[in-house]
Structures are given as structure tokens and as C-alpha cells.
C-alpha positions in Angstrom: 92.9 -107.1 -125.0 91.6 -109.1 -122.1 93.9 -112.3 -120.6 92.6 -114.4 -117.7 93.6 -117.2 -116.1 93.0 -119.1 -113.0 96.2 -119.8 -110.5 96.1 -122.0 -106.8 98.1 -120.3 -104.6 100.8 -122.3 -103.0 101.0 -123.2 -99.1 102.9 -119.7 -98.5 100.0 -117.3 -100.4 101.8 -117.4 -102.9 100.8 -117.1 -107.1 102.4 -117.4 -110.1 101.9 -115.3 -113.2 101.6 -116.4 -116.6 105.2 -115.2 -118.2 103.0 -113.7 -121.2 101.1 -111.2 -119.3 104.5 -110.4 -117.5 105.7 -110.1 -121.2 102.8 -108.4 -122.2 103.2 -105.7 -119.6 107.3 -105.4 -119.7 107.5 -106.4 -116.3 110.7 -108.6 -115.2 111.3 -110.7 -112.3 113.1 -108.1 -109.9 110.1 -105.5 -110.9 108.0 -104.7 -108.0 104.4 -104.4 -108.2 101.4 -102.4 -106.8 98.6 -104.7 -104.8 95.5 -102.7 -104.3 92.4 -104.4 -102.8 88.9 -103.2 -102.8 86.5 -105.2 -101.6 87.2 -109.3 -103.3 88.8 -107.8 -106.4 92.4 -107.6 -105.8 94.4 -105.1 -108.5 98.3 -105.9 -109.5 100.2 -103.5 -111.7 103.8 -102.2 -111.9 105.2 -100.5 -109.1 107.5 -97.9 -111.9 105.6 -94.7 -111.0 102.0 -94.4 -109.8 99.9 -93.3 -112.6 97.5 -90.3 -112.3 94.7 -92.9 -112.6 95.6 -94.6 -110.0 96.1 -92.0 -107.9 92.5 -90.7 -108.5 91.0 -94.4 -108.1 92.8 -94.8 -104.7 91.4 -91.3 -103.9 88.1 -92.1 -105.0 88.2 -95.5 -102.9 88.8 -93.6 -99.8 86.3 -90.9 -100.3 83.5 -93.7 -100.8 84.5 -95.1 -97.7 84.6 -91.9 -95.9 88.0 -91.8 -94.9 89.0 -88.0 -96.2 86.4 -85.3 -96.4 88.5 -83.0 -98.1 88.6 -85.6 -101.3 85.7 -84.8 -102.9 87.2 -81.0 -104.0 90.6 -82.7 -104.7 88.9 -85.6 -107.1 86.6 -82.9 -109.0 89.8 -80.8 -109.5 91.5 -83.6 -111.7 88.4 -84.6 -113.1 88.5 -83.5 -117.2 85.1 -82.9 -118.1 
């Protein structure tokens, strides 16, 4: 299922999030959350536990932009093929 929505952000860089999608995702208001950027998209999800997913994409992102040579072995190791 696919929500959007469009939100200004308030004088501070501030944004408010529809309570539904908080719903939606069991997130509460003391919850932290994870803020990855790449490039102008701009990822939020729940700061619980990192999933392996998100490891790998974070890993991926760095080894496209060169930052860790050694990356490329570690990716195609958790790659299931």
C-alpha cells in the first residue's frame, strides 16, 4: 500500500506526519526515527533496530559513491541469489 502526502515545513525545518502513517507503521510520539538522504529523496523509518535491508542499502550507497573499497565483497556476501 502506497500513502503520500504533501507537508510545508514550519519556520524551524520542521514537518508533521500524518497520524495514520504513524498508525500505520506503529510508531508513537517518543519513537525515534532513522533519516537517510540520498541525493533529493530523503528516507524516514523507525529507529527500533536497523534492518538487514537497510544496512545493505546504506552499504550499497557508499560503495556507489566510492567511499569503502572493501564493500563490494561484503554486499555480494549478503546478496541471496
Amino acid at each position: 500500500m502506497t500513502i503520500a502526502t504533501v507537508r510545508k515545513i514550519d519556520k524551524l525545518g520542521r514537518i508533521g506526519l500524518p497520524i495514520e502513517m504513524l498508525r500505520m507503521l506503529d510508531i508513537s510520539h517518543l519513537d525515534g526515527l532513522e533519516i537517510l538522504v540520498d541525493g533529493e529523496t530523503i528516507i524516514l523509518q523507525s529507529a527500533r533496530e536497523e534492518s538487514k535491508e537497510t544496512t545493505l542499502l546504506r552499504e550499497s550507497l557508499a560503495f556507489v559513491r566510492g567511499y569503502d573499497d572493501d564493500l563490494e565483497k561484503r554486499i555480494k556476501d549478503q546478496l541471496v541469489i
